[in-house]
Residue, then its C-alpha position, 0 to 999 in steps of 0.5 A: x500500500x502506498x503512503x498516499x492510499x494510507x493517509x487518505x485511509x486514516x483521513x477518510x478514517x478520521x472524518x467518519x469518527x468526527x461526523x460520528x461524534x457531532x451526530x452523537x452530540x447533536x442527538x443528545x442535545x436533541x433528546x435533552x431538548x425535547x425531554x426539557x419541554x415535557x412537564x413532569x407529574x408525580x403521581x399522588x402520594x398513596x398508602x395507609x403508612x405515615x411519612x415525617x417530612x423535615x426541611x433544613x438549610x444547614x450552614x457552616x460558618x466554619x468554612x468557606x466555599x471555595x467553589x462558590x461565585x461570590x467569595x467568602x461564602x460559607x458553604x451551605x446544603x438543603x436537607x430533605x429528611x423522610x422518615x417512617x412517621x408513627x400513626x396513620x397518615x392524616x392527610x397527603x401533601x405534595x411531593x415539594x416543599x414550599x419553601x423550594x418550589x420555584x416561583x409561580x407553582x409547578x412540579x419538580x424543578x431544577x433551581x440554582x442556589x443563589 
């Protein structure tokens, strides 16, 4: 095989990798697209068992958070506790908090820290 015929090999080699590789990404760009404009509906909570719910914003006033945006913040996290609940369960509640959901109702969210 002579050198001309290998390197259009490789180059022919080399561009069907590369058309590959931006037909994968386009088609995950795709998907990601079409699955961000679907609503997303949980189904109501059901059952005879009670579930405890606890909310807490925990902040360490110790430690900065060096991957924070604005420096000098403290590093902080968003805790949801559920828990088994002594009794029957009373009455059923959303899925969301409403301390964390976004503004204006809605389902499941994926919001930003700060």
């Amino acid at each position: 095989m002579s050198k001309k015929g290998l390197a259009r090999r490789i180059l022919k080699g080399f561009l069907i990798f590369v058309i590959s590789v931006v037909l994968v990404i386009g088609a995950l760009f795709a998907s990601v697209r079409i699955e961000h404009g679907r609503e997303l509906t949980l189904p109501t909570p059901t059952g005879s068992l009670a579930v405890g719910r606890a909310l807490y914003d925990w902040t360490d006033d110790v430690h900065e958070d060096v991957l924070a945006p604005v420096p000098g913040t403290h590093r902080e996290v968003l805790v949801w506790i559920w828990y088994p609940a002594a009794g029957q369960l009373a009455e059923t509640s959303d899925y969301v908090p409403l301390q964390v959901r976004p503004p204006g109702g809605g389902g499941l969210s994926v919001f930003s820290w700060r």
